[in-house]
Residue, then its C-alpha position, 0 to 999 in steps of 0.5 A: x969401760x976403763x972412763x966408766x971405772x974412773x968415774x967409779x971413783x970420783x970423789x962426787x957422789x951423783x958422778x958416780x951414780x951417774x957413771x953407774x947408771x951408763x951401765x943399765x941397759x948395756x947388758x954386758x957380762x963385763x959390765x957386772x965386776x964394775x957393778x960389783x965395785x959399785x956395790x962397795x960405794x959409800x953412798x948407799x943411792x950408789x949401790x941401790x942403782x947397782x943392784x937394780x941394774x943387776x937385777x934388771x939385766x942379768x940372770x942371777x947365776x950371772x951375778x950372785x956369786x958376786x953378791x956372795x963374795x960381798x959378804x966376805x968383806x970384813x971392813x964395809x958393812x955397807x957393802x955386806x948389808x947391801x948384798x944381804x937386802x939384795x939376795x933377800x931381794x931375790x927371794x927363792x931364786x937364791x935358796x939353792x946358791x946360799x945353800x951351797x956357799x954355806x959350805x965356808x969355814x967363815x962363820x959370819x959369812x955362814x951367819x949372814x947366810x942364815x939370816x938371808x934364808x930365815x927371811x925366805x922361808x923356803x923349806x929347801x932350806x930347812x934341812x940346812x937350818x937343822x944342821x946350823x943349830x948344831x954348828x961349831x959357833x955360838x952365834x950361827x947356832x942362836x940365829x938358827x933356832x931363831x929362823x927356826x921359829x918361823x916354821x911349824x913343822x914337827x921337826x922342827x919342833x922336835x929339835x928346839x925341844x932338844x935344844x932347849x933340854x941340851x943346847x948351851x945357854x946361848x942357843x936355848x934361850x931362843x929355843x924357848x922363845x922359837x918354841x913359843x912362837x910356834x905355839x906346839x903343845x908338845x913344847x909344854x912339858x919340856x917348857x916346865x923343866x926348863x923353868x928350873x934354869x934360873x937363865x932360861x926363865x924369862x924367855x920360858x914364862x913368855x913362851x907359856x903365855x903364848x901357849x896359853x895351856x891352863x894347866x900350867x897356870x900354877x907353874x906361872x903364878x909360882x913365880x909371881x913370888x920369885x926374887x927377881x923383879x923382871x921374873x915377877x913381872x913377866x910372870x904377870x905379863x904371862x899370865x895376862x896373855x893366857x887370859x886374852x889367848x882364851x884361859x878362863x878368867x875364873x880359874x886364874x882367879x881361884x888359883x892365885x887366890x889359892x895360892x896367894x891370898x890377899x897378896x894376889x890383889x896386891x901384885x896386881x895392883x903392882x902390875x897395874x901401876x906398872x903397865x900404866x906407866x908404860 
């Protein structure tokens, strides 16, 4: 064992892999803190062979707390990213260890957690993710409402909604998005108040295409005079999206032709040079 650590650190990458590979099919408990050494390799073809060999030899209560501590380190991003790919790897068979481990006054390791289970979307998680949205840092609250996204369920609704109203800046922009993305009418109402925070209107105006409610294409066409460029813009690019998401062609031109006029032709004569260019 001890030959087998040396070889570890051979300042040859194929050496070590090499050593790595002596270490399949052992199946000794052992065996798995070399493994884990491995894991903080340089040469991500280093760490690929040991997370196969984890996976392939051992049960995962055996190895995933190994795989946790990873996260913690601070100066080798590839050792974190390879433990992040392999809990992701092992899908719903780590739901019930990251959830436990989410109990770490460490931050980034609580945002990694996050990111991991949002890729799982496993509903044991989910009350875990309501709970994150409301976390003391800023990031693992934003990387919440974003997994949050992915999950249709009323509750979930319900709290974007209530993020999006009450939230900081940092966490409602993706709560706009999220809401958007899910694609719940309930959303409606709130998505128009949130229209007057000047930050929250880009994301907002892209959710409303995606819901694609007539009744709010007044709201939409409003902004098509707004001082901002990228406002216009995506107001434009929303209001294509409620046409091909099934908003009648003629009542979005009667509306901008009452609202706008003869200016209605030009902005989208604009838009068109614009998404031409693209």
């Amino acid at each position: 064992m001890q030959e087998r650590e040396k070889q570890l650190n051979d300042s040859n990458i194929e050496s070590r892999r090499e050593a790595v590979e002596k270490l399949s099919g052992v199946k000794d408990l052992s065996c798995i803190p070399l493994l884990m050494t491995a894991m903080k390799d340089s040469s991500w073809r280093v760490r690929k062979t040991a997370v196969d060999i984890l996976f392939k030899d051992y049960q995962v209560s055996e190895y995933i707390d190994g795989l946790i501590k990873l996260l913690y380190i601070e100066d080798n991003a590839g050792a974190r990213n390879s433990a992040i790919e392999a809990l992701i790897r092992l899908g719903r068979k780590a739901t019930v260890y990251l959830i436990e481990a989410f109990k770490t006054p460490n931050k980034d390791v609580r945002k990694f957690i996050i990111d991991v289970l949002g890729e799982l979307m496993d509903n044991r998680s989910l009350d875990l993710m309501l709970d994150a949205i409301r976390d003391e840092d800023e990031n693992v609250r934003a990387t919440a409402v974003e997994h949050l996204g992915k999950v249709g369920e009323p509750s979930v609704v319900d709290a974007l909604i209530d993020i999006l109203e009450n939230g900081d800046l940092w966490s409602a922009y993706p709560a706009a998005d999220a809401l958007g993305r899910i694609g719940n009418k309930k959303a409606v109402p709130h998505l128009l108040r949130a229209l007057k925070r000047k930050p929250l209107r880009e994301p907002v105006l892209k959710a409303l295409g995606s819901l694609a409610d007539a009744s709010t294409i007044d709201n939409v066409i409003s902004f098509l005079q707004d001082s901002s460029r990228n406002i216009r813009e995506q107001a434009l690019r929303t209001i294509e999206k409620m046409y091909h998401n099934g908003v009648d062609a003629g009542l979005i031109t009667s509306e901008l032709r009452r609202m706008l006029g003869d200016m209605a032709i030009e902005l989208l004569v604009e838009y068109a040079g614009l998404t031409g260019a693209r």
